[in-house]
FIDO-854036 format. One record per residue (C-alpha): residue number from 1; x, y, z. Coordinates in steps of 0.5 Angstrom, whole numbers, always signed. Example, Ala and Ser with C-alpha at 12.3 -4.5 7.8 and 13.67 -1.06 7.14 Angstrom:
{pos:1, x:+25, y:-9, z:+16}
{pos:2, x:+27, y:-2, z:+14}
***
This chain:
{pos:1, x:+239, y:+69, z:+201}
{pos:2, x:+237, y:+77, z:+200}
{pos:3, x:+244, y:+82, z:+203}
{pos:4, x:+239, y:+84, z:+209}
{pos:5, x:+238, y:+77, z:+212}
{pos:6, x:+245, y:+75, z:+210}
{pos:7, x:+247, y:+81, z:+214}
{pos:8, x:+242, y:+79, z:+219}
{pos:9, x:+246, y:+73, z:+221}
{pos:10, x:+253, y:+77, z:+221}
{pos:11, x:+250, y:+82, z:+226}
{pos:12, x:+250, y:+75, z:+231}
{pos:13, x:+257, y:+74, z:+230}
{pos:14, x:+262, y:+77, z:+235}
{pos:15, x:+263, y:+84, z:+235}
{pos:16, x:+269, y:+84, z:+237}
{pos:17, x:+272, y:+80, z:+231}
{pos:18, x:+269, y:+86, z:+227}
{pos:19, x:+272, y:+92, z:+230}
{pos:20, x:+279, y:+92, z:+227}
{pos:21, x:+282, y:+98, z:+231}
{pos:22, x:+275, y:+102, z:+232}
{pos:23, x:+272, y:+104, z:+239}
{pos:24, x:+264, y:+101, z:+238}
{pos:25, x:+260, y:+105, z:+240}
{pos:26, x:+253, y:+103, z:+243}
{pos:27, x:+246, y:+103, z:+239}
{pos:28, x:+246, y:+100, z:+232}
{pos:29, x:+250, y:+98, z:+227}
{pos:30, x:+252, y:+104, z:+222}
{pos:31, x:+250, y:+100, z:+215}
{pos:32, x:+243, y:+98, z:+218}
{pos:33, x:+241, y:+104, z:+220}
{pos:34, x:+243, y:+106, z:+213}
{pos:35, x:+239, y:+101, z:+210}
{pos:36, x:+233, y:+103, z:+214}
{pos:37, x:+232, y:+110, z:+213}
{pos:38, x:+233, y:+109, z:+205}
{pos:39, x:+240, y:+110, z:+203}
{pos:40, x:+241, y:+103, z:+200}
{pos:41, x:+241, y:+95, z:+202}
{pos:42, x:+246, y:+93, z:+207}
{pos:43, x:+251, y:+91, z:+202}
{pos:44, x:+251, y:+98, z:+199}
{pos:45, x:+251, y:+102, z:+205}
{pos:46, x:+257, y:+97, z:+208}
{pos:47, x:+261, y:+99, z:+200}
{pos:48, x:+260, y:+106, z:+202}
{pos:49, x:+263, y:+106, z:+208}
{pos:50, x:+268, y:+102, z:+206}
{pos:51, x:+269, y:+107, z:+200}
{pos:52, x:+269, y:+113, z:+205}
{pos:53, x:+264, y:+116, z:+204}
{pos:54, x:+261, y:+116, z:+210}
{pos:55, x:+262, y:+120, z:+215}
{pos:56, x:+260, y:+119, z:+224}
{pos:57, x:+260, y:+126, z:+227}
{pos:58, x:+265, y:+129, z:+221}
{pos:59, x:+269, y:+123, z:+222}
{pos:60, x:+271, y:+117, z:+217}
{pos:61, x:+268, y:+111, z:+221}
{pos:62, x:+271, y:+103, z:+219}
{pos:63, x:+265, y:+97, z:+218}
{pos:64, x:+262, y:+95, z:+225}
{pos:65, x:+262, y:+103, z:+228}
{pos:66, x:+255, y:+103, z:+232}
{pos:67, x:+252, y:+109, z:+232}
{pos:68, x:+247, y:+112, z:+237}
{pos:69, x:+241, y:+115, z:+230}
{pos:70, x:+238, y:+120, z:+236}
{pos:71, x:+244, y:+124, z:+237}
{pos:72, x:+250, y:+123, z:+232}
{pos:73, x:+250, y:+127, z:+225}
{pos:74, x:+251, y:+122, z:+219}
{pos:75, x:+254, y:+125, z:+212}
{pos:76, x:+253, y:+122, z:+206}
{pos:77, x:+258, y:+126, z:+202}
{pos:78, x:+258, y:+132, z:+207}
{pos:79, x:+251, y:+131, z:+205}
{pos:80, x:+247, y:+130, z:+213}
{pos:81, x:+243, y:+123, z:+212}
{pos:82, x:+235, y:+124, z:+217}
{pos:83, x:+236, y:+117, z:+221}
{pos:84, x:+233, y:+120, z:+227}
{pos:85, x:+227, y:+116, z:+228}
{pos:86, x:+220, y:+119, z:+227}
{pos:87, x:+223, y:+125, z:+221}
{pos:88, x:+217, y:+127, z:+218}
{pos:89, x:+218, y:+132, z:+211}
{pos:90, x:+212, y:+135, z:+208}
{pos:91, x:+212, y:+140, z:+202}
{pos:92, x:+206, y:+144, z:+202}
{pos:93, x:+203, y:+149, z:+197}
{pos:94, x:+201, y:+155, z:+202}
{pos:95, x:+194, y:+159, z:+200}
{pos:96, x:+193, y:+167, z:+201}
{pos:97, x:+192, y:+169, z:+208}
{pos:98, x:+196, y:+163, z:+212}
{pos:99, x:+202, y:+166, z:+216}
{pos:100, x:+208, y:+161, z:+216}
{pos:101, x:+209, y:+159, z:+223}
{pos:102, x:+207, y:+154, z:+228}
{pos:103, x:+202, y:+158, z:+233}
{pos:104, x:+199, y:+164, z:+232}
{pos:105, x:+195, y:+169, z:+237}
{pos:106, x:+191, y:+173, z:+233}
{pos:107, x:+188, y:+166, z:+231}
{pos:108, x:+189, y:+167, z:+224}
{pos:109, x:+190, y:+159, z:+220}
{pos:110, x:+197, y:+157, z:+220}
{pos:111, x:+201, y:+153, z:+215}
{pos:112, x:+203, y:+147, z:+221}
{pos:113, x:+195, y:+147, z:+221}
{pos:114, x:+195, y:+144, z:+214}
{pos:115, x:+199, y:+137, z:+216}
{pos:116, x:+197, y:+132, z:+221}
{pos:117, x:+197, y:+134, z:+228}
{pos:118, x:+203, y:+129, z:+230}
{pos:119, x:+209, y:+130, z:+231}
{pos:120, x:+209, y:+136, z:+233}
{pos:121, x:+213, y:+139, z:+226}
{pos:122, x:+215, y:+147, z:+224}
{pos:123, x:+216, y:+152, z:+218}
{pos:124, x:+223, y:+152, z:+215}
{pos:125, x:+223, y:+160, z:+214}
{pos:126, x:+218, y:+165, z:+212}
{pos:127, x:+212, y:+166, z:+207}
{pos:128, x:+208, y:+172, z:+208}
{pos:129, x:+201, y:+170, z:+209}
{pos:130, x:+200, y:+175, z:+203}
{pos:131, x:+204, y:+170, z:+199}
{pos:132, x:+204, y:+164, z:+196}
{pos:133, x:+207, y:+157, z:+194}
{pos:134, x:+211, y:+152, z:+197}
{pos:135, x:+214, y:+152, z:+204}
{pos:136, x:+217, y:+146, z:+208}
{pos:137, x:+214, y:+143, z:+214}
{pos:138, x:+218, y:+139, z:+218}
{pos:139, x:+220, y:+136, z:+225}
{pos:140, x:+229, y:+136, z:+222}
{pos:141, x:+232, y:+141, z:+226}
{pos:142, x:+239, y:+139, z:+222}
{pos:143, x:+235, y:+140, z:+215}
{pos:144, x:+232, y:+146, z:+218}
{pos:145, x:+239, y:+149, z:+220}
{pos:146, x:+241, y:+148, z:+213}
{pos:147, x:+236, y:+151, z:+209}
{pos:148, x:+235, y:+157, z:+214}
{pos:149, x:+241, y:+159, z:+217}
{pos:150, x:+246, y:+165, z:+214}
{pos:151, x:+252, y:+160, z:+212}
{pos:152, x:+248, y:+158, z:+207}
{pos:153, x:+244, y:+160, z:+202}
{pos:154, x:+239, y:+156, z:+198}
{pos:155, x:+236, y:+158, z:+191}
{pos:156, x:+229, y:+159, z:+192}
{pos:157, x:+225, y:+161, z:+185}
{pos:158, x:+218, y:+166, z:+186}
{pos:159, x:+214, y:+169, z:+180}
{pos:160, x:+212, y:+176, z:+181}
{pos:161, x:+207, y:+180, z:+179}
{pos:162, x:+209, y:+187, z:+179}
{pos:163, x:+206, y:+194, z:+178}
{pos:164, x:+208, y:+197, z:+171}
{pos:165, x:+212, y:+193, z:+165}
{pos:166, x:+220, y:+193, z:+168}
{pos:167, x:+225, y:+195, z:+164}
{pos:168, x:+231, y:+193, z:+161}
{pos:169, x:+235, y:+197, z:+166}
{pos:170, x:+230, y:+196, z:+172}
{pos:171, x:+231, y:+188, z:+170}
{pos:172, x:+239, y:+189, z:+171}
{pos:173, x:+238, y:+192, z:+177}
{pos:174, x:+235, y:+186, z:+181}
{pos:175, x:+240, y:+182, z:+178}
{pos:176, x:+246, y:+185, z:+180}
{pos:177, x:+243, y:+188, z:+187}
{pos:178, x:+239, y:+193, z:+190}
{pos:179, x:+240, y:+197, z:+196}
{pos:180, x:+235, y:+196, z:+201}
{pos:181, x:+236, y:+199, z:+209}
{pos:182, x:+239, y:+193, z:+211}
{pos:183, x:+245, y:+193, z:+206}
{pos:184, x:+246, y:+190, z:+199}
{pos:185, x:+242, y:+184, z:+196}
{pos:186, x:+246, y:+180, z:+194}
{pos:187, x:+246, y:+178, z:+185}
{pos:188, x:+239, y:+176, z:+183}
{pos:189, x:+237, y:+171, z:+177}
{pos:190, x:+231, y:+175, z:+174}
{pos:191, x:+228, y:+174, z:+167}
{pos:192, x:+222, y:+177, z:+165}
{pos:193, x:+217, y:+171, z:+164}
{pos:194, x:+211, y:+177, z:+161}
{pos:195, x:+210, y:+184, z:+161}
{pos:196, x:+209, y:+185, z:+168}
{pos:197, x:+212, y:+178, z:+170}
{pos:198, x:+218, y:+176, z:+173}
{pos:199, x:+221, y:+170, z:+175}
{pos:200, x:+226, y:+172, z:+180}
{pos:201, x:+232, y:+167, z:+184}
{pos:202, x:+235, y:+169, z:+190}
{pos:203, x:+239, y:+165, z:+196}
{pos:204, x:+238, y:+170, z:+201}
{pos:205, x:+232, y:+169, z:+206}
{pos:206, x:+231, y:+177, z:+208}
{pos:207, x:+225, y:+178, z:+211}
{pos:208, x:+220, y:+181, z:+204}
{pos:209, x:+227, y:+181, z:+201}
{pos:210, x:+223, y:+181, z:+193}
{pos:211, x:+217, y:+186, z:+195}
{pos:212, x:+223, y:+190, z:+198}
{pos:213, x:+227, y:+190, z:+191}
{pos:214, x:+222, y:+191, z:+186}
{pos:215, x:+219, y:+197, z:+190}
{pos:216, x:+226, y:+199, z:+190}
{pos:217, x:+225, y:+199, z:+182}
{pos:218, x:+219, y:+202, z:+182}
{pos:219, x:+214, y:+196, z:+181}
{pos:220, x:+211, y:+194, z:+187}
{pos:221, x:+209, y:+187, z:+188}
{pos:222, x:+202, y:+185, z:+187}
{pos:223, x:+203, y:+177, z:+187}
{pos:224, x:+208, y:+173, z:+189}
{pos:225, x:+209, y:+166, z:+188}
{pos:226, x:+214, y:+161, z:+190}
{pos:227, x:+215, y:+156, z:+185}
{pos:228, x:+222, y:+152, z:+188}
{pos:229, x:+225, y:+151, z:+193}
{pos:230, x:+233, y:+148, z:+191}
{pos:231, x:+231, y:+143, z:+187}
{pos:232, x:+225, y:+141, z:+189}
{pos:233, x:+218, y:+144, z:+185}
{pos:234, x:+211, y:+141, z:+185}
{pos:235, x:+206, y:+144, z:+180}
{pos:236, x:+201, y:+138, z:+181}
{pos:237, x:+201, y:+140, z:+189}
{pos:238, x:+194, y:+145, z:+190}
{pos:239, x:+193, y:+151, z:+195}
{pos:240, x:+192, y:+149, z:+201}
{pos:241, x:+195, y:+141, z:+200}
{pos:242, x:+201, y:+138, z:+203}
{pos:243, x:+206, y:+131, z:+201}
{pos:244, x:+211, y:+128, z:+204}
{pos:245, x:+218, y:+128, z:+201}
{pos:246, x:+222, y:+123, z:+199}
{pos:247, x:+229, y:+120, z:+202}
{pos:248, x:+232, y:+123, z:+195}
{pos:249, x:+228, y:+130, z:+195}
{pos:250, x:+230, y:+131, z:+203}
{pos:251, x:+237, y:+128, z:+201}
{pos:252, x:+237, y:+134, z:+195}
{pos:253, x:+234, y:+140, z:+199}
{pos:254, x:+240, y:+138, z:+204}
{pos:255, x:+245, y:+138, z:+198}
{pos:256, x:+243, y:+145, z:+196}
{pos:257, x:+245, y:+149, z:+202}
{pos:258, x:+251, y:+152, z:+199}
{pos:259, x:+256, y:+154, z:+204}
{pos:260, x:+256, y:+163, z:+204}
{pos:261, x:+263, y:+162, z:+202}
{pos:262, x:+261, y:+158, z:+196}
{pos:263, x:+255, y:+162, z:+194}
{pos:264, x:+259, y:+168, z:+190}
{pos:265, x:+262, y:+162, z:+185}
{pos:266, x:+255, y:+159, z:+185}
{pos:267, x:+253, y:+164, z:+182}
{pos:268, x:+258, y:+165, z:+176}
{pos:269, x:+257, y:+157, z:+174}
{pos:270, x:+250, y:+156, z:+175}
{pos:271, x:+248, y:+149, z:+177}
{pos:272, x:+245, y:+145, z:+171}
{pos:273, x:+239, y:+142, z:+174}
{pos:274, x:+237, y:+149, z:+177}
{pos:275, x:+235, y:+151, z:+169}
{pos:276, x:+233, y:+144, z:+167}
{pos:277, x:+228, y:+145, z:+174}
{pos:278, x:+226, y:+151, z:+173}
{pos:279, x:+223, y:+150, z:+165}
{pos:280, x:+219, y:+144, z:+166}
{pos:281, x:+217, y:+145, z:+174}
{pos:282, x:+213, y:+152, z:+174}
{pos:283, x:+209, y:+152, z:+168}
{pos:284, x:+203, y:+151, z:+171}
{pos:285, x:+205, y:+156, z:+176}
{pos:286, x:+207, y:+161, z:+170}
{pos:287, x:+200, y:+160, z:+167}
{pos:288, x:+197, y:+161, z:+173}
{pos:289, x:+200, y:+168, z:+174}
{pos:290, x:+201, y:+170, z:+168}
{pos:291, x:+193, y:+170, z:+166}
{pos:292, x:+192, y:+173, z:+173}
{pos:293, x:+197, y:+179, z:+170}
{pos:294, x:+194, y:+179, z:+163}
{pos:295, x:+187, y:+179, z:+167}
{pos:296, x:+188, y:+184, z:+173}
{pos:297, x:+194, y:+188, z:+168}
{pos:298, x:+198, y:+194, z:+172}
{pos:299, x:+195, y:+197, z:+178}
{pos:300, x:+191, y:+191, z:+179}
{pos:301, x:+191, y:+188, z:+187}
***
Protein backbone atom coordinates (compact mmCIF):
# COMPACT_ATOMS: atom_id res chain seq x y z
CA UNK A 1 0.00 0.00 0.00
CA UNK A 2 1.47 3.21 -1.18
CA UNK A 3 1.66 6.24 1.75
CA UNK A 4 -1.38 8.29 -0.02
CA UNK A 5 -3.78 5.67 -0.15
CA UNK A 6 -2.54 4.56 3.39
CA UNK A 7 -3.21 8.00 4.20
CA UNK A 8 -6.49 7.78 2.31
CA UNK A 9 -7.86 5.58 4.51
CA UNK A 10 -6.74 7.90 7.75
CA UNK A 11 -8.52 10.79 6.49
CA UNK A 12 -12.02 8.37 7.10
CA UNK A 13 -11.12 8.16 10.83
CA UNK A 14 -12.63 10.44 13.26
CA UNK A 15 -11.35 13.90 13.26
CA UNK A 16 -11.58 14.46 16.53
CA UNK A 17 -8.97 11.62 17.92
CA UNK A 18 -6.49 13.37 15.78
CA UNK A 19 -6.98 17.03 16.92
CA UNK A 20 -4.58 16.81 19.92
CA UNK A 21 -5.56 20.32 21.42
CA UNK A 22 -5.67 22.06 17.67
CA UNK A 23 -8.87 23.98 16.65
CA UNK A 24 -9.62 22.27 12.85
CA UNK A 25 -10.44 24.48 10.56
CA UNK A 26 -12.98 23.57 7.80
CA UNK A 27 -11.51 22.55 4.18
CA UNK A 28 -8.91 20.03 3.82
CA UNK A 29 -6.35 18.61 5.65
CA UNK A 30 -2.90 20.43 5.81
CA UNK A 31 -0.70 17.23 4.42
CA UNK A 32 -2.81 16.76 1.55
CA UNK A 33 -2.77 19.83 0.35
CA UNK A 34 0.79 19.73 0.71
CA UNK A 35 0.98 16.69 -1.41
CA UNK A 36 -1.18 18.07 -4.26
CA UNK A 37 0.75 20.81 -5.00
CA UNK A 38 4.20 18.96 -5.15
CA UNK A 39 5.92 19.31 -1.93
CA UNK A 40 6.27 15.46 -1.17
CA UNK A 41 4.13 12.32 -0.28
CA UNK A 42 1.50 12.44 2.32
CA UNK A 43 3.98 11.01 4.84
CA UNK A 44 6.83 13.46 3.82
CA UNK A 45 4.33 16.41 4.29
CA UNK A 46 3.08 15.07 7.52
CA UNK A 47 7.25 14.81 9.04
CA UNK A 48 7.35 18.17 7.91
CA UNK A 49 4.62 19.25 10.01
CA UNK A 50 5.42 17.45 12.51
CA UNK A 51 9.18 18.79 12.36
CA UNK A 52 7.80 22.23 12.50
CA UNK A 53 8.69 23.48 9.38
CA UNK A 54 5.57 24.08 8.30
CA UNK A 55 3.71 27.05 9.06
CA UNK A 56 -0.49 28.30 8.81
CA UNK A 57 -0.67 31.97 8.52
CA UNK A 58 2.60 32.29 10.43
CA UNK A 59 1.71 30.14 12.80
CA UNK A 60 3.18 26.25 13.83
CA UNK A 61 -0.09 24.04 13.30
CA UNK A 62 -0.16 20.30 14.75
CA UNK A 63 -1.04 17.23 12.34
CA UNK A 64 -4.71 16.98 11.57
CA UNK A 65 -5.15 21.34 10.88
CA UNK A 66 -7.49 21.74 8.03
CA UNK A 67 -6.85 24.49 5.85
CA UNK A 68 -8.89 26.71 3.53
CA UNK A 69 -5.86 26.43 0.06
CA UNK A 70 -7.97 30.02 -1.19
CA UNK A 71 -7.24 32.08 1.44
CA UNK A 72 -4.69 30.75 3.93
CA UNK A 73 -0.80 31.58 3.46
CA UNK A 74 1.31 28.19 3.99
CA UNK A 75 5.08 28.51 4.42
CA UNK A 76 7.52 26.07 3.99
CA UNK A 77 10.71 27.19 5.88
CA UNK A 78 9.31 30.90 5.85
CA UNK A 79 9.27 30.10 2.31
CA UNK A 80 5.29 30.61 0.84
CA UNK A 81 3.96 27.40 -0.69
CA UNK A 82 1.44 28.08 -4.12
CA UNK A 83 -1.50 25.81 -2.99
CA UNK A 84 -4.29 28.27 -4.35
CA UNK A 85 -6.10 26.04 -7.12
CA UNK A 86 -5.49 27.32 -10.46
CA UNK A 87 -1.81 28.74 -10.17
CA UNK A 88 -0.11 28.98 -13.38
CA UNK A 89 3.54 30.12 -13.73
CA UNK A 90 5.17 31.10 -17.16
CA UNK A 91 8.68 32.20 -17.59
CA UNK A 92 9.07 34.05 -20.75
CA UNK A 93 11.60 35.18 -22.96
CA UNK A 94 10.09 38.68 -23.99
CA UNK A 95 11.37 40.16 -27.78
CA UNK A 96 11.98 43.94 -28.71
CA UNK A 97 9.01 45.73 -29.18
CA UNK A 98 6.81 44.08 -26.63
CA UNK A 99 5.47 46.19 -23.57
CA UNK A 100 5.30 44.55 -20.31
CA UNK A 101 2.12 44.60 -19.22
CA UNK A 102 -1.43 43.12 -19.57
CA UNK A 103 -3.32 45.58 -21.86
CA UNK A 104 -2.12 47.97 -23.90
CA UNK A 105 -3.97 51.20 -25.47
CA UNK A 106 -1.94 51.89 -28.30
CA UNK A 107 -2.36 48.37 -29.30
CA UNK A 108 0.94 47.68 -29.28
CA UNK A 109 1.63 43.45 -28.67
CA UNK A 110 2.12 42.44 -24.75
CA UNK A 111 3.96 40.09 -23.14
CA UNK A 112 0.37 38.48 -21.48
CA UNK A 113 -0.37 38.00 -25.18
CA UNK A 114 2.49 35.30 -25.53
CA UNK A 115 0.98 32.82 -22.98
CA UNK A 116 -2.37 31.25 -23.29
CA UNK A 117 -5.32 33.43 -22.78
CA UNK A 118 -6.82 31.60 -19.24
CA UNK A 119 -6.56 32.29 -16.64
CA UNK A 120 -6.37 35.77 -16.67
CA UNK A 121 -2.26 35.89 -15.71
CA UNK A 122 -0.15 39.49 -15.17
CA UNK A 123 3.56 40.64 -15.52
CA UNK A 124 5.77 40.50 -12.42
CA UNK A 125 7.64 44.14 -12.66
CA UNK A 126 8.78 45.74 -15.81
CA UNK A 127 10.96 45.35 -18.98
CA UNK A 128 10.90 48.09 -21.20
CA UNK A 129 9.59 47.19 -24.49
CA UNK A 130 13.18 47.98 -25.94
CA UNK A 131 14.53 45.54 -23.87
CA UNK A 132 15.01 41.90 -23.89
CA UNK A 133 15.01 38.72 -21.68
CA UNK A 134 13.14 36.97 -19.21
CA UNK A 135 10.23 37.96 -17.41
CA UNK A 136 7.56 36.39 -15.10
CA UNK A 137 3.78 35.88 -16.07
CA UNK A 138 1.86 34.44 -13.69
CA UNK A 139 -1.66 34.76 -11.92
CA UNK A 140 0.31 34.22 -7.89
CA UNK A 141 -0.20 37.56 -6.10
CA UNK A 142 1.75 36.07 -3.18
CA UNK A 143 4.68 35.52 -5.48
CA UNK A 144 4.39 38.46 -7.16
CA UNK A 145 4.46 40.59 -4.07
CA UNK A 146 7.45 39.01 -3.09
CA UNK A 147 9.60 39.70 -6.29
CA UNK A 148 8.04 42.96 -6.55
CA UNK A 149 7.49 44.78 -3.60
CA UNK A 150 10.43 47.27 -1.88
CA UNK A 151 10.87 45.11 1.19
CA UNK A 152 12.62 42.73 -0.79
CA UNK A 153 15.05 42.73 -3.25
CA UNK A 154 15.82 39.83 -6.00
CA UNK A 155 18.78 39.62 -8.13
CA UNK A 156 18.29 39.90 -11.47
CA UNK A 157 21.40 39.47 -14.09
CA UNK A 158 21.30 41.73 -17.72
CA UNK A 159 23.85 41.85 -20.29
CA UNK A 160 24.64 45.27 -21.58
CA UNK A 161 25.87 46.56 -24.36
CA UNK A 162 27.14 50.11 -24.21
CA UNK A 163 28.37 52.89 -25.77
CA UNK A 164 32.32 53.08 -25.89
CA UNK A 165 34.52 50.43 -23.68
CA UNK A 166 33.86 51.49 -19.66
CA UNK A 167 36.84 51.98 -17.50
CA UNK A 168 38.09 50.40 -14.51
CA UNK A 169 37.10 53.34 -13.02
CA UNK A 170 33.70 53.80 -14.60
CA UNK A 171 33.23 49.59 -13.71
CA UNK A 172 33.78 50.57 -9.96
CA UNK A 173 31.32 53.16 -10.35
CA UNK A 174 28.27 51.08 -11.10
CA UNK A 175 29.42 48.67 -8.41
CA UNK A 176 29.67 50.88 -5.67
CA UNK A 177 26.30 53.38 -6.90
CA UNK A 178 25.68 56.07 -8.74
CA UNK A 179 23.44 58.73 -8.16
CA UNK A 180 20.48 58.93 -10.19
CA UNK A 181 17.49 61.92 -9.51
CA UNK A 182 15.58 59.48 -7.41
CA UNK A 183 18.59 58.88 -5.05
CA UNK A 184 21.59 56.54 -4.75
CA UNK A 185 21.56 52.84 -6.35
CA UNK A 186 22.09 50.57 -4.33
CA UNK A 187 25.93 48.30 -4.77
CA UNK A 188 25.85 46.61 -8.18
CA UNK A 189 27.74 43.41 -9.20
CA UNK A 190 29.13 44.64 -12.62
CA UNK A 191 31.88 42.50 -14.77
CA UNK A 192 33.04 43.47 -18.00
CA UNK A 193 32.25 40.33 -20.28
CA UNK A 194 34.05 42.15 -23.46
CA UNK A 195 34.88 45.40 -24.62
CA UNK A 196 31.63 47.32 -24.31
CA UNK A 197 29.87 44.58 -22.25
CA UNK A 198 28.74 44.14 -19.12
CA UNK A 199 27.22 41.99 -17.16
CA UNK A 200 25.48 43.90 -14.28
CA UNK A 201 23.35 42.23 -11.20
CA UNK A 202 21.33 44.33 -9.31
CA UNK A 203 18.23 43.87 -6.59
CA UNK A 204 16.48 47.18 -6.90
CA UNK A 205 13.42 47.26 -9.80
CA UNK A 206 13.70 51.35 -10.48
CA UNK A 207 12.07 52.22 -13.49
CA UNK A 208 15.21 52.14 -16.41
CA UNK A 209 17.53 51.58 -13.32
CA UNK A 210 20.57 50.17 -15.55
CA UNK A 211 20.09 52.52 -18.84
CA UNK A 212 20.14 55.37 -15.88
CA UNK A 213 23.33 54.11 -14.37
CA UNK A 214 25.33 53.50 -17.37
CA UNK A 215 24.32 56.83 -18.98
CA UNK A 216 25.27 58.31 -15.44
CA UNK A 217 28.86 56.92 -16.65
CA UNK A 218 29.03 58.02 -20.10
CA UNK A 219 28.26 54.79 -22.04
CA UNK A 220 24.64 54.80 -22.95
CA UNK A 221 22.85 51.42 -23.56
CA UNK A 222 22.36 50.05 -26.89
CA UNK A 223 21.03 46.54 -25.81
CA UNK A 224 19.89 45.23 -22.60
CA UNK A 225 19.23 42.02 -22.01
CA UNK A 226 17.83 39.92 -19.01
CA UNK A 227 19.40 36.93 -18.60
CA UNK A 228 18.32 35.69 -14.79
CA UNK A 229 15.96 36.35 -12.51
CA UNK A 230 17.16 34.60 -8.86
CA UNK A 231 18.00 31.79 -9.78
CA UNK A 232 16.37 30.92 -12.58
CA UNK A 233 17.78 31.48 -16.29
CA UNK A 234 16.83 29.70 -19.52
CA UNK A 235 18.96 30.05 -22.34
CA UNK A 236 17.15 27.45 -24.44
CA UNK A 237 13.76 29.71 -24.27
CA UNK A 238 13.85 31.88 -27.55
CA UNK A 239 12.36 35.12 -28.07
CA UNK A 240 8.86 35.25 -28.40
CA UNK A 241 8.62 31.63 -26.29
CA UNK A 242 7.10 31.01 -22.79
CA UNK A 243 7.49 27.55 -20.39
CA UNK A 244 5.67 26.91 -17.28
CA UNK A 245 7.70 26.78 -13.87
CA UNK A 246 8.32 23.91 -11.78
CA UNK A 247 7.26 23.59 -8.18
CA UNK A 248 10.97 23.92 -7.15
CA UNK A 249 11.75 26.76 -9.44
CA UNK A 250 8.31 29.01 -8.15
CA UNK A 251 9.64 27.49 -4.56
CA UNK A 252 13.46 29.00 -5.56
CA UNK A 253 12.03 32.66 -6.95
CA UNK A 254 10.20 32.84 -3.52
CA UNK A 255 13.38 31.95 -1.46
CA UNK A 256 14.96 34.54 -3.43
CA UNK A 257 13.27 37.38 -2.36
CA UNK A 258 15.80 38.87 0.32
CA UNK A 259 14.05 41.07 3.13
CA UNK A 260 15.46 44.88 2.44
CA UNK A 261 16.82 44.76 5.87
CA UNK A 262 19.22 41.59 4.84
CA UNK A 263 20.13 42.57 1.37
CA UNK A 264 23.35 44.92 2.67
CA UNK A 265 24.66 41.27 4.30
CA UNK A 266 23.57 39.57 1.01
CA UNK A 267 25.94 41.63 -0.81
CA UNK A 268 29.03 41.05 1.39
CA UNK A 269 28.51 37.15 1.22
CA UNK A 270 27.14 36.45 -2.15
CA UNK A 271 25.05 33.28 -2.34
CA UNK A 272 27.00 30.53 -4.18
CA UNK A 273 24.39 29.33 -6.49
CA UNK A 274 24.13 33.00 -7.96
CA UNK A 275 27.80 32.73 -9.40
CA UNK A 276 27.54 28.89 -10.31
CA UNK A 277 23.91 30.33 -12.22
CA UNK A 278 25.24 33.01 -13.80
CA UNK A 279 28.44 30.93 -15.34
CA UNK A 280 26.56 27.99 -16.76
CA UNK A 281 23.26 29.60 -17.33
CA UNK A 282 23.88 32.79 -19.76
CA UNK A 283 26.29 31.52 -22.17
CA UNK A 284 24.26 31.37 -24.78
CA UNK A 285 22.97 35.03 -24.08
CA UNK A 286 26.87 36.05 -23.59
CA UNK A 287 27.23 34.77 -27.10
CA UNK A 288 24.47 36.52 -28.66
CA UNK A 289 25.29 40.12 -27.43
CA UNK A 290 28.67 39.77 -27.54
CA UNK A 291 28.58 39.02 -31.65
CA UNK A 292 26.24 41.86 -31.74
CA UNK A 293 28.62 44.06 -29.86
CA UNK A 294 31.68 42.75 -32.03
CA UNK A 295 29.36 43.48 -35.20
CA UNK A 296 27.64 46.88 -34.63
CA UNK A 297 30.76 48.01 -32.29
CA UNK A 298 30.49 51.63 -30.37
CA UNK A 299 28.06 53.76 -31.34
CA UNK A 300 25.92 51.40 -33.18
CA UNK A 301 22.08 51.21 -32.51
Amino acid sequence: MSDDQEYDQLDVGDDDERERGDVLHAGERLQKVLARTGVGSRRVCEDLIADGRITVNGEVPVLGRRVDAEVDLIELDGVPVPVRPGLVHYLVNKPLGVVSTAEDTHDRPTVVSLVPPEPRVYPVGRLDMDSEGLIIVTNDGELTHRLTHPSFGVPKEYLVHVEGEPTPGEVRHLRGGVLLEDGMTAPARVSVVAPSLLRMIIHEGRNRQIRRMCEEVGHPVLRLVRTRIGPLADPSLTPGSYRPLTFDEVRGLAAAAVPADDIEDADRHPVASVDSVTSVTSVASVDSVASDAATNGPGAG
